[in-house]
C-alpha positions in Angstrom: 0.0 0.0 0.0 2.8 2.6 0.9 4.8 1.6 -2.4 1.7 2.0 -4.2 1.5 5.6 -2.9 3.2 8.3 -4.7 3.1 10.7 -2.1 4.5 8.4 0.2 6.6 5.9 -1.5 9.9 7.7 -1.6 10.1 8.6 2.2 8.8 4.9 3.1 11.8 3.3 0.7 14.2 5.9 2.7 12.7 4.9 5.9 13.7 1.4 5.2 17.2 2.0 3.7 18.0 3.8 6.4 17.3 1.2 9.3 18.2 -1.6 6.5 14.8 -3.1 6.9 13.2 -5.1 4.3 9.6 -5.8 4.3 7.7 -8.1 2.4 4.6 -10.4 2.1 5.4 -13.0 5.3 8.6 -12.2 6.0 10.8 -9.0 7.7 14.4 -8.8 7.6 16.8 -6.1 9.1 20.4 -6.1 8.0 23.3 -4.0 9.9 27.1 -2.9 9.5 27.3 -2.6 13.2 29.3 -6.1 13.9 30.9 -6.0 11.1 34.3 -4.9 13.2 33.7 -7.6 15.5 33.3 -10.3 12.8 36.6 -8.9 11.4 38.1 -9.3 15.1 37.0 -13.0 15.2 38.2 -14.0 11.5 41.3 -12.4 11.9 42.0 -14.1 15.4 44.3 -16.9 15.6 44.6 -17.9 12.0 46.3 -21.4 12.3 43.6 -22.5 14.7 41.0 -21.0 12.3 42.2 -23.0 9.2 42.5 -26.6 11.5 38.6 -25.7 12.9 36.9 -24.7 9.5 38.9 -27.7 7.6 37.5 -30.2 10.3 34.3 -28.6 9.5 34.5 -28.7 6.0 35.4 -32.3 6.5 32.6 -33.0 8.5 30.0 -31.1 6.6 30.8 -33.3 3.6 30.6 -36.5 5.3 26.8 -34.6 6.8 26.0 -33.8 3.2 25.9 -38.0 2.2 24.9 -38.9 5.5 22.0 -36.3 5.8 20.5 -38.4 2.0 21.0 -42.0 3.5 19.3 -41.0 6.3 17.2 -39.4 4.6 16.7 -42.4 2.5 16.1 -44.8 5.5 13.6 -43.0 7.3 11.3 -41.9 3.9 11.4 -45.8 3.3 10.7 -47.0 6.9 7.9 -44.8 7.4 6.0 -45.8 4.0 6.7 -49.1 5.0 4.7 -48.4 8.2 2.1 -46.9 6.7 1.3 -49.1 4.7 0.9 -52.0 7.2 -1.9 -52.4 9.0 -0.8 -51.0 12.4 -2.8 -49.4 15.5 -3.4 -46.1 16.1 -0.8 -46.2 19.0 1.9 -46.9 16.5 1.4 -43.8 14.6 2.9 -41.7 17.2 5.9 -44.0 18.1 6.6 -43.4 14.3 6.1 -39.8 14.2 8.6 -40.0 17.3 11.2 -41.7 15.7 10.7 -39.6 11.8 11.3 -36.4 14.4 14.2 -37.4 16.1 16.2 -39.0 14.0 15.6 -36.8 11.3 15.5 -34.1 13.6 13.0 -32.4 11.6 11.8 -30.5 14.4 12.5 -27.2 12.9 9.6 -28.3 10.1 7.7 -30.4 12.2 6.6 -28.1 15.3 3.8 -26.0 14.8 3.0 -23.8 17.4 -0.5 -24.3 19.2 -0.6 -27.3 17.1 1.8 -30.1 18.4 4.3 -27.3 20.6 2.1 -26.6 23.6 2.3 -22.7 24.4 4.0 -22.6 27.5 7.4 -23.9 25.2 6.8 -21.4 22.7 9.6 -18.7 24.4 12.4 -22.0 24.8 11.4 -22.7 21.2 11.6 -19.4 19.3 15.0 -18.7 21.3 16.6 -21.9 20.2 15.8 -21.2 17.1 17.4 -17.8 16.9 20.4 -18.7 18.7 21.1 -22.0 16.3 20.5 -19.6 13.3 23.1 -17.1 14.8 26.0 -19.1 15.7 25.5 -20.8 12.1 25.4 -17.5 10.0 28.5 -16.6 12.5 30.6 -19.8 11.2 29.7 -18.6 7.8 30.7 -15.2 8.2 33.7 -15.7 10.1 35.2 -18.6 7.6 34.6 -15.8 5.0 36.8 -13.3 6.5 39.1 -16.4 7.2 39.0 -16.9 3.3 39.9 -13.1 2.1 36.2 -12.7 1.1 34.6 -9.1 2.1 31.9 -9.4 4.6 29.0 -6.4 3.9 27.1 -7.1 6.9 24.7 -9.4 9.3 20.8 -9.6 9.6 17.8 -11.2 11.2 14.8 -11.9 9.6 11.4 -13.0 10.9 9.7 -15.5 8.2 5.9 -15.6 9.2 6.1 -16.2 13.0 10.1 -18.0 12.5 13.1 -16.2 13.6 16.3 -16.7 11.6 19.7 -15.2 10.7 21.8 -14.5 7.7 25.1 -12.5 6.6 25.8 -10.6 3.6 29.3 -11.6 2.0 30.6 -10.0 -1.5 29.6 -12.7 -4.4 32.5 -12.0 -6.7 34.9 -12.4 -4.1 33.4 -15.5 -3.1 33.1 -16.8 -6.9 37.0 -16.1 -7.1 38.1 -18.1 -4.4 39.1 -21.9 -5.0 36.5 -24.8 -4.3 38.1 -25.8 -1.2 38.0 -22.5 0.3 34.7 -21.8 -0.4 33.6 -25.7 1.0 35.1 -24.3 4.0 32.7 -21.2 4.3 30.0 -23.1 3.2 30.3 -26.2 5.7 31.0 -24.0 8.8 27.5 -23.2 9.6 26.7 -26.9 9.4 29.6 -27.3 11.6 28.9 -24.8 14.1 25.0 -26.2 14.6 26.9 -29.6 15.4 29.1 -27.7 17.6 26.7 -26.0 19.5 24.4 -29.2 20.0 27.4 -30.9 21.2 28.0 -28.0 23.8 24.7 -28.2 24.7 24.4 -32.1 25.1 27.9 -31.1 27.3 26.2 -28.6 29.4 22.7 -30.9 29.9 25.3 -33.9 31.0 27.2 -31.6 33.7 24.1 -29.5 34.8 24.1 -32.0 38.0 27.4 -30.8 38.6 27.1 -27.1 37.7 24.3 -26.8 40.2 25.5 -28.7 42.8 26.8 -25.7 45.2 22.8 -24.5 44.8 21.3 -27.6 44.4 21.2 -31.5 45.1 19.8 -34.6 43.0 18.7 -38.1 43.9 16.6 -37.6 47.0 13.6 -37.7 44.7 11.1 -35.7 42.5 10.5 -32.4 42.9 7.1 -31.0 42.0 7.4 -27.9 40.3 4.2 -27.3 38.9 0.5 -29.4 39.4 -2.3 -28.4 36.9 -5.8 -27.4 37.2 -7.2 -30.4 35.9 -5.2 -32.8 37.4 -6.1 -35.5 39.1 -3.2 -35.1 41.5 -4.8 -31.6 42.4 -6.6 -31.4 45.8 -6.6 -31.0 49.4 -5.0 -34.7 49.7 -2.9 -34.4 46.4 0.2 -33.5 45.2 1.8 -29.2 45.6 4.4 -27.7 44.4 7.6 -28.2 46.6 6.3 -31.5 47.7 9.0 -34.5 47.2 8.0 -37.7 45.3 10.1 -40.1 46.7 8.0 -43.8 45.9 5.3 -44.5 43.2 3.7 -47.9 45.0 6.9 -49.9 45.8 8.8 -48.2 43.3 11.8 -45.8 44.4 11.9 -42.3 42.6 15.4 -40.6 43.3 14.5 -38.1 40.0 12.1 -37.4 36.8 13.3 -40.2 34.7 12.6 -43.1 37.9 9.2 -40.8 38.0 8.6 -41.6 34.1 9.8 -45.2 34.4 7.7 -46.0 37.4 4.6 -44.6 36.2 5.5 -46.7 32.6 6.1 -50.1 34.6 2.4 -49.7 36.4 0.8 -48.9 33.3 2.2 -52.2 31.6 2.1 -54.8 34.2 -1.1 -55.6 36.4 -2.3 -53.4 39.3 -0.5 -55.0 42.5 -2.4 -55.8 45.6 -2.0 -55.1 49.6 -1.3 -57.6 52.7 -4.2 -57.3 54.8 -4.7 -59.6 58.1 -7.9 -61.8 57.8 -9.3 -60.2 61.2 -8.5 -56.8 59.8 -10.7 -57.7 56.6 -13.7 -59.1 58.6 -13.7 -55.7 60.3 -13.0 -53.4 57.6 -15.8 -55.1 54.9 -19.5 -54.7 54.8 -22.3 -56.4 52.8 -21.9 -55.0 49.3 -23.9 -55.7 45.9 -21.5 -56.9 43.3 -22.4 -56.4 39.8 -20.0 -56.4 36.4 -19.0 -53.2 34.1 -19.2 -52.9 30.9 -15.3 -54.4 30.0 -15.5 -57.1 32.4 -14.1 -56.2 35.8 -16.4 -56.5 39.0 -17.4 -53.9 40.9 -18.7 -54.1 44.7 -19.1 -50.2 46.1 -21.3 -47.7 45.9 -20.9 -45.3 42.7 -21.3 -42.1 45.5 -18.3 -43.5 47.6 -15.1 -41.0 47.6 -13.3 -43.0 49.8 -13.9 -46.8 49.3 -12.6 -49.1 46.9 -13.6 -52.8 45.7 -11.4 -55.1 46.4 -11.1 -58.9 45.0 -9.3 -61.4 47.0 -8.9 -65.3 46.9 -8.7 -67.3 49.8 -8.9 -71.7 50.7 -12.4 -72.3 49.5 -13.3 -69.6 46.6 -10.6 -68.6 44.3 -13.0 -65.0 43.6 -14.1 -63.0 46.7 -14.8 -59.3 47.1 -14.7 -56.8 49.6 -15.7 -53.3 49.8 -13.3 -51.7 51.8 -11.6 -48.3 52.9 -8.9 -47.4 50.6 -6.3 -45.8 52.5 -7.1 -47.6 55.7 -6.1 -51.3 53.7 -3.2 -49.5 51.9 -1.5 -47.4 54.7 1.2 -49.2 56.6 0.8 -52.4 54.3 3.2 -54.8 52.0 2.8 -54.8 48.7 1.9 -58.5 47.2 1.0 -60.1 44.6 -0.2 -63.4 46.2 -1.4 -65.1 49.8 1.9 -66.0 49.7 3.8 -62.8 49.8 1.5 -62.2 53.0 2.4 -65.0 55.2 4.3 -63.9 58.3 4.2 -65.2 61.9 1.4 -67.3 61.4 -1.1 -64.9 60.8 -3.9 -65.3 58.6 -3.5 -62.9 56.0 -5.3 -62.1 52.0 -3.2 -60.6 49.2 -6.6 -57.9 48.4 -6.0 -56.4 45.2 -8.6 -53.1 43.8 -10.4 -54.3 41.6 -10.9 -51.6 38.7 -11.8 -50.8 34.8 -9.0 -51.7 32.4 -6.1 -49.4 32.4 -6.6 -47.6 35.6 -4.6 -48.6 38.6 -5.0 -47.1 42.3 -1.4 -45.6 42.8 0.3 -45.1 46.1 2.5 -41.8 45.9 4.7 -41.3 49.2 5.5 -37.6 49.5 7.2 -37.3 53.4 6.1 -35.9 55.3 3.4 -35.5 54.0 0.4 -37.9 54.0 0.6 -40.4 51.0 -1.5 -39.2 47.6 -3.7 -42.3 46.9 -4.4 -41.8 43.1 -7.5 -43.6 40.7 -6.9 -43.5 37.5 -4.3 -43.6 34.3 -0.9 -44.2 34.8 -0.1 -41.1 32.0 -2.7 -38.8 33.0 -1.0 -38.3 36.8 2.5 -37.6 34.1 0.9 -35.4 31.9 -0.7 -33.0 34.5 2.5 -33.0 37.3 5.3 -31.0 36.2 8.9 -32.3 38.5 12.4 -31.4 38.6 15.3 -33.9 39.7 17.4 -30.7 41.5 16.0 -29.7 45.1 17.5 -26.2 46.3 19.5 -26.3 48.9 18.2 -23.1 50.3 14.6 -22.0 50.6 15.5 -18.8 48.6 16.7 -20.1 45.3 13.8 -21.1 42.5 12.5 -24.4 42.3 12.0 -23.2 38.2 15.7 -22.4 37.2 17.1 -25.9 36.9 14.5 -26.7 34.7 14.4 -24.0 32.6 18.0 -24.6 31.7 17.1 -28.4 31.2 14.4 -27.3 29.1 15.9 -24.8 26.7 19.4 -27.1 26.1 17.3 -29.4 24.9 15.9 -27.8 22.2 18.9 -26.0 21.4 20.1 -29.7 20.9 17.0 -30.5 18.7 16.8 -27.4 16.7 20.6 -26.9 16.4 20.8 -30.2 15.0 17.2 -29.9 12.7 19.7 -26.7 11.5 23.0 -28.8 10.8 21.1 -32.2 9.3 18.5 -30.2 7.3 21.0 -27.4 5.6 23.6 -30.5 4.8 21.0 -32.2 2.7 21.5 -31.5 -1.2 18.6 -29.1 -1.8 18.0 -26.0 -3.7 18.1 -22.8 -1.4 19.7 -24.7 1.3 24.0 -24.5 1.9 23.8 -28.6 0.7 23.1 -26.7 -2.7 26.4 -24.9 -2.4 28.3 -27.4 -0.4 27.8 -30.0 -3.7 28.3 -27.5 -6.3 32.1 -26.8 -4.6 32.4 -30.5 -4.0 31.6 -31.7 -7.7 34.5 -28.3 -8.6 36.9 -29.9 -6.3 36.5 -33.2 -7.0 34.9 -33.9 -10.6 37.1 -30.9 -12.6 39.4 -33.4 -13.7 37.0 -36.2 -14.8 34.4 -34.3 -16.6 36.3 -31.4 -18.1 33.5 -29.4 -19.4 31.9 -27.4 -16.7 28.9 -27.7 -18.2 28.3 -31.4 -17.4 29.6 -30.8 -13.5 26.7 -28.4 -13.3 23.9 -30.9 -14.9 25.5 -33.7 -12.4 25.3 -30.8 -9.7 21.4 -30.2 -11.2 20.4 -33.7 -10.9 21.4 -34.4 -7.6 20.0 -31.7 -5.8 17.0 -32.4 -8.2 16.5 -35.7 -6.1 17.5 -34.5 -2.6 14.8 -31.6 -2.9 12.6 -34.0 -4.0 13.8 -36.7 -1.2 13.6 -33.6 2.0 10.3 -32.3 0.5 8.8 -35.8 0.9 9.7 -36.1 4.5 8.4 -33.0 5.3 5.6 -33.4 3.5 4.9 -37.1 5.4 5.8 -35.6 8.9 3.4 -32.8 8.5 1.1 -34.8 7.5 1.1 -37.1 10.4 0.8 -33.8 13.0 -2.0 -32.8 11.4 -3.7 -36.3 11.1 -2.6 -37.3 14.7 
């Protein structure tokens, strides 16, 4: 509209030359000269080091370049494969899991509000624009390595994606040999790798960083509970509280949390010692009566507090009991049989709850606190309670901050590495476009003499790896938006 103007369309073209702004439909980009002393300071520093570190990288962005297509290759053909058999529903996402990661196509793959849940939006734009800067700073600083002129470095915004880019002089860089420019080209491959690597570092030692501020492997520290969670109420889990069992299950952090809450999901619910005398008093006459997929029930549908429990003993292999949950449960052994009961002689049942498929009555010790006695699905009490392995060591310091840090290395580890696998694959617009074109010059100009025929080799191949990313993209995307 302000182009369109005459009135206005000189001083709007001014406006944006002179804050190097470039606007266009979907996509903003500011460019600067302001680092461009900096950049020179970095290029210039320590030129034997420089040339070992950006010939690594150009060594490793070649061997990214053919590994990027075979896996690539793999991962197109095992998911077709997979979709093609007949497979349930629950399979879909383990596949969509495994197209993600080890592509790491997470870049392409998360939409916001669609499969990247809000509250990750601020980790996930940020690890974007920090991968895209350190790899436009590899590129930009290999050029200066290389003797090629560097005009200047910019950030764009493409529809709601941050990224980065730098400016170099294009004759220089046509002038230079192939090596040298496989060198500038690779080190923004190289430099996602790195970072990912240095992230991966940082994620591994974060134990030890923290440890003067805080300690691991007493348990899991809840950090957040949400509205809708079952785990939410007066006898529930807060924030602060310390998860240190799930049933008989020890938690010393998140991932014994997650494996805990996995193990009761997959095997069958376990049942609780309870003395025969105990039982006679505790039960009461009770109607029993069958749901819908099979299991008995024995209570009343208005009781908070009571559970059904089944129970075997010398003469009837299927009894039932109505019975006060936390009154059978507190202060008794987990069992699985009469057998595991029998101690000192006493007459004692191995009463297990007797619920619908999939739901399992959880015992969640959280000292000193009263235990949480949970009803329901394994993976609903892990989607709705938010933990953290690191306890503070003093009340002052945030519960948040550890996993904040936890949080945001590991999508710098994704994204940086969506960055470094995606740009190495042999695709038009991407620096596996360039990286092949100098490749097939330093390789290929002694074999196929006329240039020419290099370029229609070049042509072809990033023909088919366009051809070969677009379909992955297109088959992940897909899958979100089906799933």
């Amino acid at each position: 509209v302000l182009q369109s103007s005459n009135s206005l369309k000189a001083s709007y073209e001014d406006w944006l030359l002179t804050y190097g702004l470039t606007v266009s439909p979907f996509h903003i980009r500011w460019q600067t000269a302001v680092f461009n002393r900096q950049f020179y300071n970095w290029g210039r520093w320590k030129p034997r080091f420089l040339y070992l570190w950006f010939s690594v990288g150009m060594v490793f962005g070649i061997v990214a370049m053919f590994g990027s297509v075979i896996l690539l290759g793999k991962t197109l053909m095992q998911t077709l494969t997979q979709m093609l058999t007949e497979a349930p529903k629950a399979q879909n996402d383990r596949m969509l899991q495994v197209v993600v990661s080890i592509l790491s196509l997470d870049l392409y793959l998360r939409v916001p509000g669609v499969n990247l849940p809000v509250s990750q939006l601020t980790y996930f734009f940020s690890a974007i624009l920090i991968s895209g800067v350190i790899h436009e700073v590899g590129h930009g600083v290999a050029a200066i390595r290389e003797q090629v002129r560097f005009n200047g470095f910019g950030i764009f915004i493409f529809i709601v994606y941050p990224g980065a880019f730098v400016d170099l002089f294009t004759t220089h860089l046509q002038l230079i040999s192939p090596v040298q420019q496989l060198r500038i080209f690779c080190a923004g491959v190289w430099h996602n790798f790195v970072l990912g690597v240095a992230s991966f570092v940082v994620l591994f030692l974060l134990p030890a960083i923290l440890f003067p501020f805080y300690y691991t492997g007493a348990g899991a520290l809840v950090t957040e509970v949400a509205e809708d969670s079952p785990a939410n109420g007066p006898r529930g889990l807060f924030v602060g509280d310390l998860v240190t069992n799930l049933q008989d299950c020890p938690v010393y952090g998140v991932e014994d949390w997650n494996s805990c809450l996995e193990d009761i999901s997959e095997k069958s619910q376990v049942g609780y010692c309870i003395s025969a005398a105990t039982l006679q008093q505790l039960s009461f006459p009770a109607r029993v009566y069958s749901r819908l997929d099979g299991s008995v029930e024995c209570c009343s549908n208005n009781s908070l507090t009571d559970v059904c429990f089944s129970y075997s003993s010398n003469l009837d292999s299927h009894l039932y009991a109505c019975l006060p949950a936390r009154k059978v449960i507190e202060a008794s052994k987990v069992c699985r049989t009469n057998m595991d009961c029998q101690k000192d002689f006493v007459p004692s049942f191995c009463v297990t709850p007797s619920l619908e498929n999939q739901t399992r009555l959880i015992r969640v010790k959280h000292p000193p606190h009263i235990d949480m006695l949970y009803v329901g699905h394994p993976m609903h009490l892990q989607y709705t309670v938010s933990l953290s392995s690191f306890v503070p060591r003093q009340n002052f310091l945030s519960i948040d901050l550890p996993v904040v840090i936890e949080t945001f290395c590991k999508y710098v580890i994704s994204l940086s590495g969506a960055l470094a696998v995606i740009n190495a694959v042999p695709c038009f617009a991407l620096d596996g476009q360039w990286i092949l074109n100098s490749f097939l010059e330093a390789t290929l100009s002694s074999l196929i003499v006329e240039k020419q025929s290099r370029e229609l080799v070049g042509f072809l191949v990033l023909l088919a790896g366009s051809a070969l990313l677009a379909a992955n993209v297109a088959l992940g995307l897909w899958l979100v938006t089906a799933r």
